[in-house]
C-alpha positions as CSV (number, residue, x, y, z in Angstrom):
1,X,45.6,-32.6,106.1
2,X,44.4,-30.9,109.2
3,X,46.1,-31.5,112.5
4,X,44.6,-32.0,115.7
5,X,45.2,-31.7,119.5
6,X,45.5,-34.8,121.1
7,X,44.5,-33.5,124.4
8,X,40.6,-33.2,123.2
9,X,40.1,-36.6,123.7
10,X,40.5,-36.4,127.2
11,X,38.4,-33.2,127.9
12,X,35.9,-31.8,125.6
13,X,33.6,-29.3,125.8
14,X,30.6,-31.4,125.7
15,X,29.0,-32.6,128.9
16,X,26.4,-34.9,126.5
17,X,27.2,-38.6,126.8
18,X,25.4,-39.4,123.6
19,X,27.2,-36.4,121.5
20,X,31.0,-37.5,123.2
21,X,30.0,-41.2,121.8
22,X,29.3,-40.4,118.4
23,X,32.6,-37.8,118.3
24,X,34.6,-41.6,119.4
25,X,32.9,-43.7,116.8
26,X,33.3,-40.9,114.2
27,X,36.8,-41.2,115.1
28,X,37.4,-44.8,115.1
29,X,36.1,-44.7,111.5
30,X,38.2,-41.3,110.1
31,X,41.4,-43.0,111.2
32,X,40.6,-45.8,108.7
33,X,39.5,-43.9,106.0
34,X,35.8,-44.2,105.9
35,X,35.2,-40.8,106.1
36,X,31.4,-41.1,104.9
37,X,30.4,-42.5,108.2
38,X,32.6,-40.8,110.2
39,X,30.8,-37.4,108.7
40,X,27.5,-38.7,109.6
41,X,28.5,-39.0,113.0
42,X,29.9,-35.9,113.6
43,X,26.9,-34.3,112.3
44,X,24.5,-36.0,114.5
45,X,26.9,-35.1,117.4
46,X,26.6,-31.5,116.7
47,X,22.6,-32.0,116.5
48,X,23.0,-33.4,120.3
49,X,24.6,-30.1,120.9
50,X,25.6,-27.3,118.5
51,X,28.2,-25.8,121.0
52,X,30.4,-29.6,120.5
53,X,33.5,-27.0,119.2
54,X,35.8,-30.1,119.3
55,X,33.2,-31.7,116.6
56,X,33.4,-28.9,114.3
57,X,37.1,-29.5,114.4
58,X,37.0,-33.2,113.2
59,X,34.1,-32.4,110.7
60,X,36.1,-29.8,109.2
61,X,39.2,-32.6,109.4
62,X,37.0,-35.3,107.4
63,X,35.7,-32.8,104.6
64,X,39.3,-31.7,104.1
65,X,39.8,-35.3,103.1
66,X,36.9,-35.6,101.2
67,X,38.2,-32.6,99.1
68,X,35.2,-30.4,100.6
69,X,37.0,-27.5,101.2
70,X,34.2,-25.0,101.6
71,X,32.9,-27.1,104.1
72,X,36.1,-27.7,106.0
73,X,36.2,-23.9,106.1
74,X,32.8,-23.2,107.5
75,X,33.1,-25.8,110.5
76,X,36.3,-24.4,111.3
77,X,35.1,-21.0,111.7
78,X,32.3,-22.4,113.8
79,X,34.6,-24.1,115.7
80,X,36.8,-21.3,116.6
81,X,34.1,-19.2,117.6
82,X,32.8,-21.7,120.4
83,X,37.0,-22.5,121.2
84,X,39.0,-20.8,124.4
85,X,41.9,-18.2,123.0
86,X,44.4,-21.2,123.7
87,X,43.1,-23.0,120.8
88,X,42.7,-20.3,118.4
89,X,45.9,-21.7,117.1
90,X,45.4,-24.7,115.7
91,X,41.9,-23.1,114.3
92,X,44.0,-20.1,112.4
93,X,46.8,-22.7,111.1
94,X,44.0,-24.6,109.1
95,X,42.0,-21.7,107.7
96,X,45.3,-20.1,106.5
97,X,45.9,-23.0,104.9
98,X,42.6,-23.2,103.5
99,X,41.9,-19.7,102.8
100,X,45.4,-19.8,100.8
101,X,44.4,-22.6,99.2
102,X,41.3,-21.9,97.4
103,X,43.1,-17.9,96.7
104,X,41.3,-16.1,99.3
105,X,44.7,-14.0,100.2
106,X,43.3,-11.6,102.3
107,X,41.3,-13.9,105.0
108,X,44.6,-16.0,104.4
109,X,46.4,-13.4,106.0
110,X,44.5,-12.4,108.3
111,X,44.9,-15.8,109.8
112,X,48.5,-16.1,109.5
113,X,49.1,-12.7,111.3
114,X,46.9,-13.8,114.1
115,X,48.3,-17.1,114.2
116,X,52.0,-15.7,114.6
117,X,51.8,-13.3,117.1
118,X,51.0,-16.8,119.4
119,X,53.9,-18.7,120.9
120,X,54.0,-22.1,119.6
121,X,55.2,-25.0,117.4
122,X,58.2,-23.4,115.7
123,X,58.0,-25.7,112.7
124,X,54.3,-24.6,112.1
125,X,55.6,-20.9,112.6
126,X,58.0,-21.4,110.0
127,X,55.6,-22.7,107.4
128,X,52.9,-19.9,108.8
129,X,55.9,-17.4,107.6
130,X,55.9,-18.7,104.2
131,X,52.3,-18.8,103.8
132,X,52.4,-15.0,104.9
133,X,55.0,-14.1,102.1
134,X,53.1,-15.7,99.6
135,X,49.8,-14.1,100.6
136,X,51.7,-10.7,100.2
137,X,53.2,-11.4,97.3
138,X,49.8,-12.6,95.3
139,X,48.3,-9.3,96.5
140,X,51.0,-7.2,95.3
141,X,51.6,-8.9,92.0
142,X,47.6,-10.4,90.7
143,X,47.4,-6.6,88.4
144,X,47.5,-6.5,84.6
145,X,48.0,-10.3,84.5
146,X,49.5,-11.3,81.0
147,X,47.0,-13.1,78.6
148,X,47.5,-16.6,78.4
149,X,46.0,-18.2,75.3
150,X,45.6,-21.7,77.2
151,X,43.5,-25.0,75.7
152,X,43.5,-28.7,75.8
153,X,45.1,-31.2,73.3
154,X,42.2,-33.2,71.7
155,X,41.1,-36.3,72.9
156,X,43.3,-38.5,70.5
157,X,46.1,-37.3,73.0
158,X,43.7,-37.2,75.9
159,X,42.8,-40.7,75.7
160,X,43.6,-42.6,78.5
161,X,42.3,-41.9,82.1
162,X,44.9,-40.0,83.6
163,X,48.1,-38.3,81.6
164,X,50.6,-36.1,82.9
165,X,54.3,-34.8,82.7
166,X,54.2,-34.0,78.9
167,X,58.1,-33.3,76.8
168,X,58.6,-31.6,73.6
169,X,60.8,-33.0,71.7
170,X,63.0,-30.0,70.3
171,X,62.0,-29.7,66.9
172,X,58.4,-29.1,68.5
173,X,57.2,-32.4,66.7
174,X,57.2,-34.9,69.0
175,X,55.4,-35.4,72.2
176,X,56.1,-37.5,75.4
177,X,54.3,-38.3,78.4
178,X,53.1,-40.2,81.0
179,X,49.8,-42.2,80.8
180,X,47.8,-44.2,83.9
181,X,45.3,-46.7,83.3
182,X,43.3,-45.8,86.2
183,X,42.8,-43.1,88.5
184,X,44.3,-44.6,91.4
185,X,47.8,-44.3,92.5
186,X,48.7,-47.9,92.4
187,X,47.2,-48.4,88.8
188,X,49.9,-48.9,86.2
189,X,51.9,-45.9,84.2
190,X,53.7,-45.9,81.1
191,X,55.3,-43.8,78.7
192,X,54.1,-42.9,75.4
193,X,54.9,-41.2,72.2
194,X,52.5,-38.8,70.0
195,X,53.9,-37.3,66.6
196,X,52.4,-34.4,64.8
197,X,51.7,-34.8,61.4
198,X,50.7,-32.0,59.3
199,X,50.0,-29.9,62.1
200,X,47.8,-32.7,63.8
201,X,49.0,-35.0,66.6
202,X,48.8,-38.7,66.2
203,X,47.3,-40.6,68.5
204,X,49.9,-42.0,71.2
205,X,51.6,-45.3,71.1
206,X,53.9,-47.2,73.8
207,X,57.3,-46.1,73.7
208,X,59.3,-49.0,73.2
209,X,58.7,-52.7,75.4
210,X,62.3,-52.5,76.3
211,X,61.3,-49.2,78.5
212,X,57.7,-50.0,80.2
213,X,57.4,-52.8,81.9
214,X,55.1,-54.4,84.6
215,X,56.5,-51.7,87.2
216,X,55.4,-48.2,86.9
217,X,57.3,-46.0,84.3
218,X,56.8,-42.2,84.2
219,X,58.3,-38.8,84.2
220,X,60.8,-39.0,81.6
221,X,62.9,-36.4,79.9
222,X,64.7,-36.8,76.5
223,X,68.2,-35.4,74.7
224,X,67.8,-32.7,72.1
225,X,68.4,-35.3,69.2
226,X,65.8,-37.8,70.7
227,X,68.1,-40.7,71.3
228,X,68.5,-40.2,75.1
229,X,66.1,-40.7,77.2
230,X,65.9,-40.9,81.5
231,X,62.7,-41.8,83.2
232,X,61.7,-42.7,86.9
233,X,60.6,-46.5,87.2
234,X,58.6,-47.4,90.7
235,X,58.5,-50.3,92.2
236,X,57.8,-52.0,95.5
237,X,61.4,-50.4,96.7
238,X,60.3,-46.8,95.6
239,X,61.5,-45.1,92.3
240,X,64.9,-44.9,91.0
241,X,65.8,-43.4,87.4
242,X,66.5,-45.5,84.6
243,X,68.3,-44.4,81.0
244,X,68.0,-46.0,77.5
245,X,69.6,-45.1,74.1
246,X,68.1,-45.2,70.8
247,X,70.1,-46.3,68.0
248,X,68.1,-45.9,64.5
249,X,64.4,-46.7,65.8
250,X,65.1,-49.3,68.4
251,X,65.7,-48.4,72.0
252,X,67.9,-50.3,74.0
253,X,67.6,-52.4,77.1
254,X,67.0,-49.9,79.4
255,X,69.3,-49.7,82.9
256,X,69.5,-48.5,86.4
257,X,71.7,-45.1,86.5
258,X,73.2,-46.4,90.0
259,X,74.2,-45.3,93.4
260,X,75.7,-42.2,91.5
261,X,72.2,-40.9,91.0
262,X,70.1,-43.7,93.0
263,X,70.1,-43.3,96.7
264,X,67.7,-45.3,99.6
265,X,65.7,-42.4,99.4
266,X,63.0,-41.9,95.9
267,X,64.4,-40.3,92.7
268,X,61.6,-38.9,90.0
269,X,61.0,-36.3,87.6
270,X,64.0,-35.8,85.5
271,X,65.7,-33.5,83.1
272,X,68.4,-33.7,80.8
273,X,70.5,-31.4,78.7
274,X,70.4,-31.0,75.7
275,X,73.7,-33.4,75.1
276,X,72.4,-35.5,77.6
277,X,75.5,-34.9,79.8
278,X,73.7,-33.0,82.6
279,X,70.9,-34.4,84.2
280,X,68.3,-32.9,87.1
281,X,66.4,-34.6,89.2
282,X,64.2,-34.8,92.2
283,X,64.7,-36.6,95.4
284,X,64.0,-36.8,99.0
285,X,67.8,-38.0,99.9
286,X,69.5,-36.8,103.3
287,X,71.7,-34.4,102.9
288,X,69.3,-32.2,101.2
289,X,68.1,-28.7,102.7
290,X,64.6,-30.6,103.8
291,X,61.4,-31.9,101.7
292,X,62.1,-32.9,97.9
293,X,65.2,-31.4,96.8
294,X,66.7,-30.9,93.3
295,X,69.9,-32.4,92.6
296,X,72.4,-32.5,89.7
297,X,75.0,-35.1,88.0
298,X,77.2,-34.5,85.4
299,X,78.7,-37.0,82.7
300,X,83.1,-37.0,83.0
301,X,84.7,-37.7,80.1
302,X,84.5,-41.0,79.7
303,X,80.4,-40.8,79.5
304,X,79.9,-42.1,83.3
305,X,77.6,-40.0,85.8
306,X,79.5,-38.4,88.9
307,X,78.0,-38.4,92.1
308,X,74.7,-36.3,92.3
309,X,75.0,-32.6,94.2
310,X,72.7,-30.6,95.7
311,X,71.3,-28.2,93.1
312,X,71.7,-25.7,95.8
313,X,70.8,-23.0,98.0
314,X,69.6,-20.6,95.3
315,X,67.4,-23.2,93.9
316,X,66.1,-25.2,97.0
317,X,64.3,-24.4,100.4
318,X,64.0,-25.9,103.4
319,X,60.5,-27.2,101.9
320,X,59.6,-28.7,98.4
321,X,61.4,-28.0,95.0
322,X,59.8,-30.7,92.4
323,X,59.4,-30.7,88.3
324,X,62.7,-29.3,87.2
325,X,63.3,-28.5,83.8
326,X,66.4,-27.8,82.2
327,X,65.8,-25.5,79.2
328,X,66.9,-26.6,75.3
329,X,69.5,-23.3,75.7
330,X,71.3,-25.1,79.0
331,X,71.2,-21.3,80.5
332,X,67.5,-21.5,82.5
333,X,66.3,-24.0,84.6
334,X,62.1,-24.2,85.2
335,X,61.1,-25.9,88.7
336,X,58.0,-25.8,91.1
337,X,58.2,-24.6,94.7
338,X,55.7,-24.3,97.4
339,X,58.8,-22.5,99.5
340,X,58.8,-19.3,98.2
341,X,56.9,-15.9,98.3
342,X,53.9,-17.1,94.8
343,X,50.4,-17.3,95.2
344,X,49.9,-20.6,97.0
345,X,50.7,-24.2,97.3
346,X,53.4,-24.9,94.2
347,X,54.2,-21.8,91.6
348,X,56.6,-21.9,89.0
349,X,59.9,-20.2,88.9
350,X,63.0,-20.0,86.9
351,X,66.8,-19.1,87.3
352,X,68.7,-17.9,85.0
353,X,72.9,-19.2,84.7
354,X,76.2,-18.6,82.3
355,X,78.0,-21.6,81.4
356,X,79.3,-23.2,84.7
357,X,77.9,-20.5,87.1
358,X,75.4,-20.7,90.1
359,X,72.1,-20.2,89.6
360,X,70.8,-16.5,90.2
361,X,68.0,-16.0,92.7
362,X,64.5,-17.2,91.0
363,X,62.0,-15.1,89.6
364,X,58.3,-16.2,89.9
365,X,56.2,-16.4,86.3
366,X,53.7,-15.0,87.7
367,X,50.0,-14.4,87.0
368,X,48.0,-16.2,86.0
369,X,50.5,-18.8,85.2
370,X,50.8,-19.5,88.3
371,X,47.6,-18.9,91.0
372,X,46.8,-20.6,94.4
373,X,46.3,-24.0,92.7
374,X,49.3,-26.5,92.4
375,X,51.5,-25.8,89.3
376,X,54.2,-28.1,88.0
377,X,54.8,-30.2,85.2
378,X,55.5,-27.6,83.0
379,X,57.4,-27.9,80.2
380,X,58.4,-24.6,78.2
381,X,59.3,-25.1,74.3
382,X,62.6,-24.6,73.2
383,X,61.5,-21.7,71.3
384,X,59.4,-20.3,74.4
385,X,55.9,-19.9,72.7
386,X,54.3,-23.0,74.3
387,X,53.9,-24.6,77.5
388,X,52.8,-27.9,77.8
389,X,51.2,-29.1,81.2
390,X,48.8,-31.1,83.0
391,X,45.5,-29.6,84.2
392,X,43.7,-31.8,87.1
393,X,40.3,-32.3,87.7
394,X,38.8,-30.6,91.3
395,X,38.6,-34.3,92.7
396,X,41.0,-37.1,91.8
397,X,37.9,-39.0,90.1
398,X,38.1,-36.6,87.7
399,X,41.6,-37.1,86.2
400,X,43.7,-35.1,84.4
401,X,44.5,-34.0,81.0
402,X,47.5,-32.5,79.5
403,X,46.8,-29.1,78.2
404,X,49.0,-26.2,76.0
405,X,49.4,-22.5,76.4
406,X,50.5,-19.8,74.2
407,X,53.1,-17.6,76.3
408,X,53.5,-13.5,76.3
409,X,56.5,-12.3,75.4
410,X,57.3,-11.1,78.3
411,X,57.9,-14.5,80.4
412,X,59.9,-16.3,77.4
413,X,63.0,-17.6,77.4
414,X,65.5,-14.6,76.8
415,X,68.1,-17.0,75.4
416,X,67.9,-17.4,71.8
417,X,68.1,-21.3,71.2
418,X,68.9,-22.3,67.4
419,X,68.6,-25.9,67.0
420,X,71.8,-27.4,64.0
421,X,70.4,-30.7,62.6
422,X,72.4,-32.5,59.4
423,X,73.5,-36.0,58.2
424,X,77.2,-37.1,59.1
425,X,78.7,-39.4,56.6
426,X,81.8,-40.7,54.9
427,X,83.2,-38.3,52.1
428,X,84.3,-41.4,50.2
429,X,81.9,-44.2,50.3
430,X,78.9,-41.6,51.2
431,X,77.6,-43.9,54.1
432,X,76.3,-42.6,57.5
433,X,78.8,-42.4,60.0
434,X,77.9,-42.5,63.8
435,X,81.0,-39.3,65.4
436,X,81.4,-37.3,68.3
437,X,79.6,-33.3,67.5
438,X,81.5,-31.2,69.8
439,X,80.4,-27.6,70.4
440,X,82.6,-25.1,71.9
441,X,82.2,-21.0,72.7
442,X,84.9,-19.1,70.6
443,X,84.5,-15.8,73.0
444,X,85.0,-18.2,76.3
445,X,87.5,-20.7,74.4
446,X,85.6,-23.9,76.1
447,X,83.9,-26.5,74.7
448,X,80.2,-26.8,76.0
449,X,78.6,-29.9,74.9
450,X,79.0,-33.2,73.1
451,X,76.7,-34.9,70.9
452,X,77.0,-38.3,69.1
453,X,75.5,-38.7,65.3
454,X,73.5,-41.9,65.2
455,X,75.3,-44.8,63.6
456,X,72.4,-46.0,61.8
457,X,71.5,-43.2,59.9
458,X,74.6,-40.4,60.5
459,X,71.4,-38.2,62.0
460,X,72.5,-35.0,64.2
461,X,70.7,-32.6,66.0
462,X,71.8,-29.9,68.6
463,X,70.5,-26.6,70.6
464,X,73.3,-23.4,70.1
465,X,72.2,-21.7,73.5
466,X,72.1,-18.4,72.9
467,X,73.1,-15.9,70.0
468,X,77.1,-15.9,69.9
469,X,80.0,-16.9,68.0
470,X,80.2,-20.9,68.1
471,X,82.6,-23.5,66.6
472,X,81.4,-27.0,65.6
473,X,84.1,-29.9,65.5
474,X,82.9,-33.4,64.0
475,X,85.5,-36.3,64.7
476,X,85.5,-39.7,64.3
477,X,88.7,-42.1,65.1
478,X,90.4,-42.2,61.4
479,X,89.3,-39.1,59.4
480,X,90.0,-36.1,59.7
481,X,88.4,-34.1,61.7
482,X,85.4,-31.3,60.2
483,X,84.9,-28.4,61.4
484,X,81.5,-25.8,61.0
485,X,81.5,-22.0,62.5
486,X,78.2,-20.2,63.6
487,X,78.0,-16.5,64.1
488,X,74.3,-16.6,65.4
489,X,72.4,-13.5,65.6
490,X,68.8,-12.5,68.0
491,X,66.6,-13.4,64.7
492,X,68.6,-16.1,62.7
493,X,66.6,-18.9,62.0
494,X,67.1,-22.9,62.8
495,X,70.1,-24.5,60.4
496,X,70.3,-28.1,58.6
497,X,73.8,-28.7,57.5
498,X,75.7,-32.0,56.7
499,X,78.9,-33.0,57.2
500,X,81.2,-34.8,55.2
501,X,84.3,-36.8,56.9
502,X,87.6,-37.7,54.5
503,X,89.0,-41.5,55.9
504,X,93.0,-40.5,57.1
505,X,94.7,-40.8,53.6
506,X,97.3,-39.0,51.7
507,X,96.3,-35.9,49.5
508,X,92.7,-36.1,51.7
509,X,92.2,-32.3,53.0
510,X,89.7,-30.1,55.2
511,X,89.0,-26.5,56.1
512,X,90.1,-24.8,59.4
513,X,86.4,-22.9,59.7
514,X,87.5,-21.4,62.9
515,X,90.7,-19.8,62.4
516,X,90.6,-16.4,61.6
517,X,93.1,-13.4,61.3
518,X,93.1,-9.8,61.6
519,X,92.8,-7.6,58.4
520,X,95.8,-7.6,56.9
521,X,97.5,-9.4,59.0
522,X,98.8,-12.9,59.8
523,X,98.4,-12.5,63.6
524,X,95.8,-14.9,64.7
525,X,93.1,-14.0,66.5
526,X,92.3,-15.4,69.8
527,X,89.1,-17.2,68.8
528,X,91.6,-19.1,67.1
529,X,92.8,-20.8,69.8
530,X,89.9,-23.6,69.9
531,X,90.2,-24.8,66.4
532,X,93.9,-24.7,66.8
533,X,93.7,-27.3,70.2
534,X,92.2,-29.7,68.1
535,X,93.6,-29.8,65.3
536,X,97.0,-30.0,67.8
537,X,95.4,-33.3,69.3
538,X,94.1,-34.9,66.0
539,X,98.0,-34.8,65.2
540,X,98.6,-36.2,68.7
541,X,95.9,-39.4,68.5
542,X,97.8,-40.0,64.7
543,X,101.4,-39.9,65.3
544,X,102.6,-41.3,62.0
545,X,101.0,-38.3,60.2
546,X,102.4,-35.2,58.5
547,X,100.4,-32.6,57.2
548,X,100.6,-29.3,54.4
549,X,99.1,-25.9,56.4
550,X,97.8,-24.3,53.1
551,X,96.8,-20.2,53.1
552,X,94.9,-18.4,50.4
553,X,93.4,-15.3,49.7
554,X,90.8,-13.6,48.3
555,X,91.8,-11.6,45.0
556,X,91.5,-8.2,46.3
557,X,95.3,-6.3,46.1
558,X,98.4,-7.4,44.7
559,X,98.6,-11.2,43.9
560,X,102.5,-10.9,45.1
561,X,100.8,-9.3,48.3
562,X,98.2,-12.1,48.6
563,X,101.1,-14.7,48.1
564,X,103.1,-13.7,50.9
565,X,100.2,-13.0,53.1
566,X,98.3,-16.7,52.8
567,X,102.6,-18.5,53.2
568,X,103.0,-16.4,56.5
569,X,98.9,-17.2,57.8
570,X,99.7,-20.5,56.7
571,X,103.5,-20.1,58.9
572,X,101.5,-18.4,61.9
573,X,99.1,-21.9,62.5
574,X,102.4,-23.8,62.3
575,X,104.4,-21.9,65.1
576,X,101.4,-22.6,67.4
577,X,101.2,-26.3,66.4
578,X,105.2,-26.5,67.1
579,X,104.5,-24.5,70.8
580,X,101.6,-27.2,71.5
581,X,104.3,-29.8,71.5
582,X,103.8,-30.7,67.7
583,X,107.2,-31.9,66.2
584,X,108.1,-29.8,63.2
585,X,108.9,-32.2,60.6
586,X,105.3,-33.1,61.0
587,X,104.2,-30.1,59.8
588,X,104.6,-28.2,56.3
589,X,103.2,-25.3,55.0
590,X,102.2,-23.2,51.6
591,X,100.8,-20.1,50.4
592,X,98.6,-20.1,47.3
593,X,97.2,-16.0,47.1
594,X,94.3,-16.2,45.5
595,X,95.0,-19.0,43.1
596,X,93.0,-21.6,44.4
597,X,89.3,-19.8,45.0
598,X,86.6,-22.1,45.9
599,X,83.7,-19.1,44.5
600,X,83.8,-17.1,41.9
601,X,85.4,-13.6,43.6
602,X,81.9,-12.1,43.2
603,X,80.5,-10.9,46.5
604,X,81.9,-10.3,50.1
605,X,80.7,-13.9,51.3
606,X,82.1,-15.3,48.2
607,X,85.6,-13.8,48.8
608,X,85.0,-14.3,52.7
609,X,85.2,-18.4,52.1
610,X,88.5,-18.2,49.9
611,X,89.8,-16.8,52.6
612,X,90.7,-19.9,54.2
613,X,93.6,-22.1,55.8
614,X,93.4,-25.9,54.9
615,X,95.3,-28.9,56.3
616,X,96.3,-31.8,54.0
617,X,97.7,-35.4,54.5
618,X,101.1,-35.5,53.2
């Protein structure tokens, strides 16, 4: 909106009595809104006489408002070639603005440099200084723009007059979003759900009626396995963000996150992990470096959200960081920012992290991803070929429609996110069991997120970041605990595998995936070290246990060889149970070569799983 002096009410250029009473009737009427008269006025005024530069001024003011901006441009030229050099100012502040606006760089900057080399408002020079970098920056970086294959979803998604803030789920098959009834900001919002089926998406439906309600409900953001979900819900009081769970197809009563997350000031717009243990969001809270901010809660570990930090000063500016989204991988986070050197008004950047570490510096998307319009909303796939987005009409009658885009190479995700899905369910009685899926780094030793299966139908689903060496530990109080290894490569493609829990019971058994040895030897290795914690605290939580360690071998050498080898592996996972506190007559071991092979000795991945150390109940 375009500013004004105040002091032109009290002496304007005009001598004409007429012309200075229709500028203060315009006025009366562009202060409450009803800019169509007010424009009529102004007009005339400038008929009465065309050197009225204060007239030009408040035209220009009212067509910015009326989303005129070619007009707003025009009168403010005229203006400031009828104004004194004191005033140029406030004429050069607006057409940057403008100019910057609609991608006209050059006259952008032209303006801006003019405008700063005048002492003045220092928070105006501030923003000018922005505006400057980013007019720069779009002149330097607007060659060999990347091809961006970009088109709207049909009109069985696009159904309702305005939808925005699209998720993908991450199997790529379900979409979320935000629908409005009307085109006005007060009309009501809701969230719905669109699934694709065969390749077509379904025309979308109302999430659940525990979630929308007569307030407004938008800008939601969902866990990787689809049964967490946090959305913004506005009220008379402003917006606060709610969470629900879904427990086989019903969502539950959905309730505030609290004064954690919530503060007196508007929370909106956010996004979770892939666990759903780390959650972004967007407010305007003190304490923030000025504007929107993004902020950032974690889960502890008893499942309750700490108190929200500032994402920090790598991320935000002293001016507007919105639209965070926290890739599938955990390791890059997308937002919007009109504070940095783009090309105009919001761009999209992203930062990249390792686990636990600050943010680096972000890197723009570029062009023409981002261009002197207003981007946000995006939401990259968690394989990195598709954005999904909302494209607005060029007046807010027009609406808004969410739209998809193909991405080069070059701007996806580097990380390499392999989604594990499976069924969890009781070895025994074969029913679906609802346990704790805990992934942990074997290079790093730490454990990185935490999933639950769903009680209802044993379901699982998680994101492994990034191509590395991963252990997967399934527990559930009374079994023993499962445990899955992935050695992901660049290329390796997504994984279903299901697990299968044994109830606590004598002679029931599992397989230590994630304890490994050097050749030859019965040294352990240190990516032991993880697997070897827990199965040290599964002993802890079940005092009145005792359980048989039990090596074996492949058959390659000398079965006396093999024997000895698989008792002293078998001897090795014991002396580092006993110096993790574990009392000795609790634990037993035995050595069974290559006696006891689970596949035929036929092939290196055959012999590599009889290789193997085994616990059983004694």
């Amino acid at each position: 909106m375009l500013v004004s002096f105040s002091a032109w009410s009290q002496a304007l250029s005009t001598k004409s009595k007429r012309a200075i009473e229709l500028y203060l009737q315009a006025d009366n009427y562009r202060v409450r809104g009803q800019y169509e008269q007010a424009e009529s006025m102004l007009r005339e005024a400038i008929k009465v006489d065309k050197n009225f530069e204060e007239a030009y001024f408040r035209l220009a003011q009212v067509l910015d408002r009326k989303e005129n901006s070619e007009g707003a441009i025009q009168n403010l030229e005229a203006g400031r070639a009828l104004a004194q050099a004191n005033k140029w100012p406030v004429y050069e502040y607006e057409l940057a603005r403008l100019y910057l606006r609609k991608g006209d760089y050059q006259r952008s900057l032209s303006m801006g440099e003019s405008f700063l080399t005048h002492p003045g408002n220092a928070s105006q020079a501030q923003q000018m200084k922005v505006w400057v970098s980013q007019c720069r920056f779009a002149l330097e970086n607007m060659t060999n723009p990347a091809t961006i294959n970009a088109r709207s979803l049909s009109d069985t998604v696009n159904c309702f007059p305005m939808q925005y803030f699209p998720v993908l789920s991450v199997d790529e098959n379900t979409l979320v979003f935000t629908m409005r009834t009307g085109r006005g900001n007060q009309d009501d919002e809701n969230l719905v759900i669109s699934q694709k089926v065969k390749g077509r998406w379904q025309k979308p439906e109302p999430l659940s009626p525990t979630i929308n309600t007569s307030y407004r409900e938008g800008t939601c953001s969902i866990s990787a396995d689809g049964r967490h979900i946090v959305f913004a819900r506005c009220g008379p009081s402003g917006c606060d963000l709610f969470e629900s769970f879904k427990v086989g197809n019903d969502w539950s009563d959905a309730y505030n996150l609290g004064s954690a997350i919530n503060s007196a000031g508007w929370e909106v717009q956010p996004s979770l992990s892939s666990d759903g243990r780390e959650l972004y969001f967007v407010s305007d809270r003190k304490g923030g470096y000025g504007g929107y901010d993004i902020w950032v809660s974690s889960k502890d570990q008893n499942n309750i959200w700490q108190p929200a930090r500032n994402a920090g000063r790598n991320v935000n500016t002293p001016y507007d960081e919105i639209s965070p989204q926290l890739h599938a991988s955990g390791l890059i986070l997308y937002f919007a920012s009109n504070g940095r050197p783009g090309f105009g008004g919001q761009d999209l950047y992203f930062a990249n992290r390792q686990f636990q570490k600050p943010w680096s510096e972000p890197v723009n998307l570029g062009y023409p991803l981002n261009d002197h319009a207003e981007q946000f909303a995006f939401f990259i796939s968690r394989t990195g070929r598709d954005a999904f987005y909302t494209v607005s009409g060029s007046t807010r009658k027009d609406g808004s429609r969410i739209f998809r885009a193909s991405l080069p190479e070059n701007i996806r995700p580097a990380a390499r996110s392999i989604m594990v899905s499976g069924l969890v369910r009781d070895k025994t009685s074969k029913l679906p069991l609802g346990a704790t899926v805990a992934l942990a780094d074997l290079i790093s030793q730490q454990v990185i997120a935490e999933y639950e299966s769903d009680s209802v139908t044993g379901e699982y689903l998680f994101v492994l970041p990034d191509a590395g060496d991963y252990a997967v530990h399934v527990h559930k109080k009374g079994y023993l605990f499962e445990s899955l290894h992935f050695a992901v490569g660049p290329n390796d493609p997504d994984v279903r595998q299901d697990c299968w829990l044994s109830p606590i019971a004598s002679k029931s058994g599992t397989t230590l995936n994630n304890v490994f040895f050097e050749t030859n030897s019965y040294a352990l290795s240190e990516k032991s070290k993880t697997e070897l914690s827990q199965l040290a605290q599964f002993l802890r939580d079940n005092p009145e246990i005792a359980i048989e360690i039990q090596g074996h071998t492949d058959n390659v050498g000398q079965e006396s060889y093999n024997q000895e080898l698989s008792l002293k592996r078998a001897g090795s996972v014991k002396q580092h149970l006993l110096a993790d506190g574990i009392q000795e007559n609790r634990v037993f071991v035995a050595g069974f070569g290559s006696k006891r092979p689970v596949l035929p000795n036929t092939s290196a991945q055959s012999r590599a799983k009889n290789r193997r150390i085994e616990i059983f109940i004694r």
